[in-house]
N, C-alpha and C positions, 0 to 999 in steps of 0.2 A: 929394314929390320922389323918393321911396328907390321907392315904387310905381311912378312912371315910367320910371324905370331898368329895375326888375323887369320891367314890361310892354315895355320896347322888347325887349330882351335875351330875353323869351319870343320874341316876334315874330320878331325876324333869327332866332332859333333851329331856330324851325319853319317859316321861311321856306329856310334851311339845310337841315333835314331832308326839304322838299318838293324840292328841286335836286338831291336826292341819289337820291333817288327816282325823278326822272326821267333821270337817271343809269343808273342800272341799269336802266329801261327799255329803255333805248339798249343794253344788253347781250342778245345772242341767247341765248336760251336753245333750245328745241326748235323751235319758229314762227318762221318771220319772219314779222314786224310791222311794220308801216307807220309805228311808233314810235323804230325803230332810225335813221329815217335824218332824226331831227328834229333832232340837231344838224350836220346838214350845212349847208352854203351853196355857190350856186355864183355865178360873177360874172355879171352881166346887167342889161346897160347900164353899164358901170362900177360897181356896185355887188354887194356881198355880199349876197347873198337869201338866206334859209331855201329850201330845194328844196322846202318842203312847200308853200311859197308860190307854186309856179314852175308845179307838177305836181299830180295825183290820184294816188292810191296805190291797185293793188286787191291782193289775196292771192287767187287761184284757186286753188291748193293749199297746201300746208304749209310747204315750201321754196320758193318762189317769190312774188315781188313784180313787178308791172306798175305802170311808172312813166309817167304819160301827161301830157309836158309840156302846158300850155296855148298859150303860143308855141314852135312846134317851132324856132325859133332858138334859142331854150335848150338843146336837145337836146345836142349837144353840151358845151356848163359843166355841163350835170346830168351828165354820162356821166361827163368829167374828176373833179366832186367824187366820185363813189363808188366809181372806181379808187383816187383819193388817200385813200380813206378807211381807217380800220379795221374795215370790216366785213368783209373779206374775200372778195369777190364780183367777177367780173369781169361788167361790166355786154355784153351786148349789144341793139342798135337795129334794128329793123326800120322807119328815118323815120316812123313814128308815135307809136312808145311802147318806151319801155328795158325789157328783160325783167333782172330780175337772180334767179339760180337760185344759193339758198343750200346749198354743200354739206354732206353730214351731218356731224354734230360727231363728230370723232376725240379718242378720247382726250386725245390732246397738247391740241390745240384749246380744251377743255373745261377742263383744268389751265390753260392760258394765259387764258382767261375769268374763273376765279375771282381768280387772281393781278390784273386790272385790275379786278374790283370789290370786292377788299380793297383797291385803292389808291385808287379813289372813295372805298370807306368810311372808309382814312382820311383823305384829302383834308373830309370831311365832319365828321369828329370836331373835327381840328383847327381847322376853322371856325366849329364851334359853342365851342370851347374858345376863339379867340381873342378869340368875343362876349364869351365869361365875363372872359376877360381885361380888353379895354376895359370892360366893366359896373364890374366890382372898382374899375377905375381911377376909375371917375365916383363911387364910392359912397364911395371914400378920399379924394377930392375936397371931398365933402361935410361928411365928418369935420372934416379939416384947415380949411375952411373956418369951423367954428361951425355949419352949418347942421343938421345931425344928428349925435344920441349915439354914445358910443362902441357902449354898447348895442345902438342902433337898426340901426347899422352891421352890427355884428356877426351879432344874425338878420338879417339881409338877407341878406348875406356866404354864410348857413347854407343861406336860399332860393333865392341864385343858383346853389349846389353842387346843390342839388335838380333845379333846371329844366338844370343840363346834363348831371343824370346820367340823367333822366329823354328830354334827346335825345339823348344818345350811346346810351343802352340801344334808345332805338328805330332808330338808324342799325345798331346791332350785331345787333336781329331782322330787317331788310329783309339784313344782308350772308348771315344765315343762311337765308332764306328764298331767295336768290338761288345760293347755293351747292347746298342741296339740290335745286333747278329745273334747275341745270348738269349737277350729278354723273347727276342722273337720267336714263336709258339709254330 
């Protein structure tokens, strides 16, 4: 039972640590990438779509992304979501495909970049800390109940401090890794 705990709580953790991931993806660094605009949606039919789902994405150059819906009646909800977005681009359409032209990163820009992926990263820590949290809860559960020692509890207790220092240290090498890719000029 104390294993299963262990194994869930690894699981959501590095299930955690892959969202966080794909997070900072979602943050420009020098390219644009056809990754930045995966958490968009735009309405179509009544409904929230992923744009990635709507459109093809190509990069012809460095700053620049071509967005070529499949129904050009989407055209427009895809145009709307990456105005409304945070990426900072003003999209324009030639009726067959959205060009969005990524300006270069300014200083300020780049400050403002890192500031939202230490706030993903901690958005992320504290997630993997709340798993640890609810885990403790089910493992004190078990105690209280007669089902396992105080003992048994206890290394477990030791193991679960392991598996979330071991994904917060990897959430805190992607925030460095993401900041050195920013800073750099």
């Amino acid at each position: 039972m104390i294993n299963e705990i262990l194994n869930e709580a690894d699981q959501k953790m590095g299930k955690t640590v892959g969202a966080t991931r794909e997070e900072f993806a979602a943050i420009r660094a020098g390219r644009a990438a056809p990754s930045m605009f995966s958490k968009l949606t735009a309405e179509y039919y009544g409904t929230q779509t992923p744009i990635q789902q709507l459109a093809s994405f190509t990069a012809p150059e460095a700053r620049i992304i071509i967005i070529a819906p499949f129904d050009v009646t989407a055209m427009p909800a895809i145009e709307k979501a990456i105005r409304e977005s945070d990426l900072g681009v003003n999209p324009s359409n030639d009726g067959k495909s959205i060009r969005c032209v990524f300006p270069e990163l300014t200083e300020e820009r780049r400050k403002e970049y890192i500031k939202i992926a230490k706030g993903k990263a901690e958005d992320g820590r504290v997630s993997v800390r709340n798993i640890r949290r609810n885990a403790k809860q089910d493992l004190e559960k078990l105690e209280k109940d007669g089902e396992a020692g105080k003992d048994d509890v206890t290394g477990a207790e030791k193991r679960l401090d392991g598996l979330t220092k071991k994904h917060t240290d990897e959430i805190d090498e992607m925030l460095k890794n993401k900041e050195a890719e920013l800073i750099e000029v």
